[in-house]
mmCIF file of the C-alpha atoms, coordinates in Angstrom:
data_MODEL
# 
_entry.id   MODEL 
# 
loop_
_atom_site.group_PDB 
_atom_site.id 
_atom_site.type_symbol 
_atom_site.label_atom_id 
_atom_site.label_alt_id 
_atom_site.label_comp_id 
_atom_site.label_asym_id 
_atom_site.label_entity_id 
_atom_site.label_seq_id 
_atom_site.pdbx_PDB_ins_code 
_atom_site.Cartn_x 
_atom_site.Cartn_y 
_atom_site.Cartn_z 
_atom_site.occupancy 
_atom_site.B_iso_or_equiv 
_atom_site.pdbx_formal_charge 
_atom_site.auth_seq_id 
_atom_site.auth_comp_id 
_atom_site.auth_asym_id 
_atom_site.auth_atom_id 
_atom_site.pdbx_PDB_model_num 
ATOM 1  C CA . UNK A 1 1  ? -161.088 98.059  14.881 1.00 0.00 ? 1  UNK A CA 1 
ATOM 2  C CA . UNK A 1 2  ? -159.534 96.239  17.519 1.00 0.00 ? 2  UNK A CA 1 
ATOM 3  C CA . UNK A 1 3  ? -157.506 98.255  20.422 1.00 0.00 ? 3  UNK A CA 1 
ATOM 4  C CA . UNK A 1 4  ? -154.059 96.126  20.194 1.00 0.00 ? 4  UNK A CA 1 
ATOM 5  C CA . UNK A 1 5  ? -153.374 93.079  17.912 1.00 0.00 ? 5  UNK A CA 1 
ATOM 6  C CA . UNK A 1 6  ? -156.628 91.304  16.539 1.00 0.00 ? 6  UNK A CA 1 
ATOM 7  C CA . UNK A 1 7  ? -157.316 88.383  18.096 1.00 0.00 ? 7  UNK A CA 1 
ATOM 8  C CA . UNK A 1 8  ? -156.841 84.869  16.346 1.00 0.00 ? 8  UNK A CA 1 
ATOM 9  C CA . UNK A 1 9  ? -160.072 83.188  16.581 1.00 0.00 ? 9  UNK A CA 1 
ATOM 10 C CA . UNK A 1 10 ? -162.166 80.397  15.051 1.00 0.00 ? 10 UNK A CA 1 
ATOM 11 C CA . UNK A 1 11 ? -165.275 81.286  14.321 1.00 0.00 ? 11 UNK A CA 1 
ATOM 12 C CA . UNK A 1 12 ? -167.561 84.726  15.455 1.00 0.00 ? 12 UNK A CA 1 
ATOM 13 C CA . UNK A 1 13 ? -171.058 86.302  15.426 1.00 0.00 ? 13 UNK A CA 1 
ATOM 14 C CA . UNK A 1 14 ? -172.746 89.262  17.004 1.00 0.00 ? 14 UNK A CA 1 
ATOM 15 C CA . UNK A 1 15 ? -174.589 89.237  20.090 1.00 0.00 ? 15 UNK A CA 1 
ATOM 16 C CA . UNK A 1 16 ? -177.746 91.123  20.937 1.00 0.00 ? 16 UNK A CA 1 
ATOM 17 C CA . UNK A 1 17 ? -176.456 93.544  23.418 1.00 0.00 ? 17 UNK A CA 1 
ATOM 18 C CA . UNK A 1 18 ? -175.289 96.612  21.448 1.00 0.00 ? 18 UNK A CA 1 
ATOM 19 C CA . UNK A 1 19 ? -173.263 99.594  22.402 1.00 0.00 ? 19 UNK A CA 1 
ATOM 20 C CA . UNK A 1 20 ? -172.777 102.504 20.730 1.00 0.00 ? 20 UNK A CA 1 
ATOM 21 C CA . UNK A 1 21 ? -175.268 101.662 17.852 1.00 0.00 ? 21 UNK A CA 1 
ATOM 22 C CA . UNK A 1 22 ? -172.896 98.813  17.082 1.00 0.00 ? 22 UNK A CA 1 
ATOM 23 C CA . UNK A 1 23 ? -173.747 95.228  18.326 1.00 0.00 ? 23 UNK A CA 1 
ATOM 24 C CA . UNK A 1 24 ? -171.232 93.172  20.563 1.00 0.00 ? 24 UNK A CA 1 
ATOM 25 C CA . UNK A 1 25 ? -168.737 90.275  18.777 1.00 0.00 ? 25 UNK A CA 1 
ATOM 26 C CA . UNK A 1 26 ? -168.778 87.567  19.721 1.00 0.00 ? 26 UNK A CA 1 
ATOM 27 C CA . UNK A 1 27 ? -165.708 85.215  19.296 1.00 0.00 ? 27 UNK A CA 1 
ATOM 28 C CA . UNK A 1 28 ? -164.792 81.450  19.958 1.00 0.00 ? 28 UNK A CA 1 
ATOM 29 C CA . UNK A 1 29 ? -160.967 80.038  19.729 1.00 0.00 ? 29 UNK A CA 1 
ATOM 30 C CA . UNK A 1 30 ? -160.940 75.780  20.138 1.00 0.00 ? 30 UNK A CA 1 
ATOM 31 C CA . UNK A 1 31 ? -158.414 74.985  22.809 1.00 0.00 ? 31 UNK A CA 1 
ATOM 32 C CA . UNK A 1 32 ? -159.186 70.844  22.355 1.00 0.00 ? 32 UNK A CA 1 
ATOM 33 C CA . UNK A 1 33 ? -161.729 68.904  20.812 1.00 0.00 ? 33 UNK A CA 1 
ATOM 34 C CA . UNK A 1 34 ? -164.250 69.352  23.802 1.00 0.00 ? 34 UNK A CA 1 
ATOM 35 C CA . UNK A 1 35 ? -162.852 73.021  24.893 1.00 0.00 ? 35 UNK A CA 1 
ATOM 36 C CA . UNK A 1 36 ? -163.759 76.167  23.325 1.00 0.00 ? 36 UNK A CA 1 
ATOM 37 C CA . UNK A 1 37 ? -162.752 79.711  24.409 1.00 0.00 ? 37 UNK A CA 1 
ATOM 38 C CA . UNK A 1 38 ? -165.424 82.758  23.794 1.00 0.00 ? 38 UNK A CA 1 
ATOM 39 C CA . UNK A 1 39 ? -164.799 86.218  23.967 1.00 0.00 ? 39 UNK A CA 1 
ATOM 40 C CA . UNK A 1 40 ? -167.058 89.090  24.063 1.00 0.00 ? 40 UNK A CA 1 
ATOM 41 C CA . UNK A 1 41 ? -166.066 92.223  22.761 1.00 0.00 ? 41 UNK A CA 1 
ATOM 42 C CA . UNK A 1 42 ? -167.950 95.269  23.380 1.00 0.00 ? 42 UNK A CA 1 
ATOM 43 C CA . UNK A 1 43 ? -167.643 98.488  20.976 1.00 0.00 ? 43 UNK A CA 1 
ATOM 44 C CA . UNK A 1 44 ? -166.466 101.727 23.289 1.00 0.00 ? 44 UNK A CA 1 
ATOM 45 C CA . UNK A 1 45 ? -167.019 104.233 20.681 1.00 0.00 ? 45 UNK A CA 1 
ATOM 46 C CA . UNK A 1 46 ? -163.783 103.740 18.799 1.00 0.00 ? 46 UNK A CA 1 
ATOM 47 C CA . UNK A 1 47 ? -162.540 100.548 19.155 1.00 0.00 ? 47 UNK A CA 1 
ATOM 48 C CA . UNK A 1 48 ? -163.901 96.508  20.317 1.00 0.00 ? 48 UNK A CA 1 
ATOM 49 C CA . UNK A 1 49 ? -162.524 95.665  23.757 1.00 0.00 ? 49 UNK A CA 1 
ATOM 50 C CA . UNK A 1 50 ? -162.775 92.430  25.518 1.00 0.00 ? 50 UNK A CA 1 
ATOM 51 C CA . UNK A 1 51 ? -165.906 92.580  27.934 1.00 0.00 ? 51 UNK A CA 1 
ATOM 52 C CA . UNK A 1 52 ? -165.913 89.120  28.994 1.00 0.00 ? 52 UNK A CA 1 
ATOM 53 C CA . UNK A 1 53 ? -164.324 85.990  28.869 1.00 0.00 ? 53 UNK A CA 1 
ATOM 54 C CA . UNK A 1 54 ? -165.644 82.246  28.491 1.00 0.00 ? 54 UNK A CA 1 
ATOM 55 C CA . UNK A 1 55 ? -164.169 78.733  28.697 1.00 0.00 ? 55 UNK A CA 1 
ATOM 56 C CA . UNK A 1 56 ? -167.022 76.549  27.287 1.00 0.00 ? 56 UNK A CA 1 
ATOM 57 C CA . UNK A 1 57 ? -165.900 72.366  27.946 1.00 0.00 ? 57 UNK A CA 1 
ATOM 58 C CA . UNK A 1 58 ? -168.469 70.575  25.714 1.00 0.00 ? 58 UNK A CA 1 
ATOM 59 C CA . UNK A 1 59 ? -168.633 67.080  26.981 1.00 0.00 ? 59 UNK A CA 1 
ATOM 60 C CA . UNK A 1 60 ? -170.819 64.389  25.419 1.00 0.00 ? 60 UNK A CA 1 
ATOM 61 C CA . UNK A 1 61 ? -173.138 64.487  27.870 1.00 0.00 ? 61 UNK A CA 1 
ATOM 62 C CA . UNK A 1 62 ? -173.370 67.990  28.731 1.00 0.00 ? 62 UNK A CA 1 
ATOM 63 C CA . UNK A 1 63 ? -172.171 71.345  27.921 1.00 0.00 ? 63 UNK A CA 1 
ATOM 64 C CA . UNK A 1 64 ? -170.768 73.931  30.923 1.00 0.00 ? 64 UNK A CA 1 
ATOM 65 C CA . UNK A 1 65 ? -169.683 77.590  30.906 1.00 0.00 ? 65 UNK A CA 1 
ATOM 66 C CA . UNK A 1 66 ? -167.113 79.274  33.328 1.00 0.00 ? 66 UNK A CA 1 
ATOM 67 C CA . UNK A 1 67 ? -165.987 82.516  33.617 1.00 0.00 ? 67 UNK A CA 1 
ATOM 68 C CA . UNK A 1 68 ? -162.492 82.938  32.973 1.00 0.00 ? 68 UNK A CA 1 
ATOM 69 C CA . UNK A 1 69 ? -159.968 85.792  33.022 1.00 0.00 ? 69 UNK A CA 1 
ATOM 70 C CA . UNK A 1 70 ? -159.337 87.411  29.712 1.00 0.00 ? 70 UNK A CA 1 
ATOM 71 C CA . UNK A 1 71 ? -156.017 87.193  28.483 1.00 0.00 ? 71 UNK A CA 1 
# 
């Protein structure tokens, strides 16, 4: 399913982009109580691979999303 070791994660769901006939995963890892770490994984035909990575900081008052690299 997954090329290389399966990744340890908290929670997931499917997003609405789809490849392959299969839709994308979507998975988030907590890194603190107010940081969370998605990563999207887009299906190649044989196997997930990371397509994006996500470092989400939800603060009280707001919620922001960067762009990080995927490790």
């Amino acid at each position: 399913m997954f090329d290389g070791e399966a990744p340890v994660i908290s929670s997931f769901g499917f997003g609405r982009h789809v490849s392959h006939d299969v839709h994308d995963l979507v998975t988030t890892a907590s890194l603190s109580a107010a940081k969370s770490n998605y990563v999207v994984y887009v299906f190649d035909g044989k196997f997930y691979r990371s397509g994006g990575c996500y470092e989400v900081d939800a603060d009280a008052a707001k919620k922001s999303a960067k762009k990080v690299a995927c490790p």
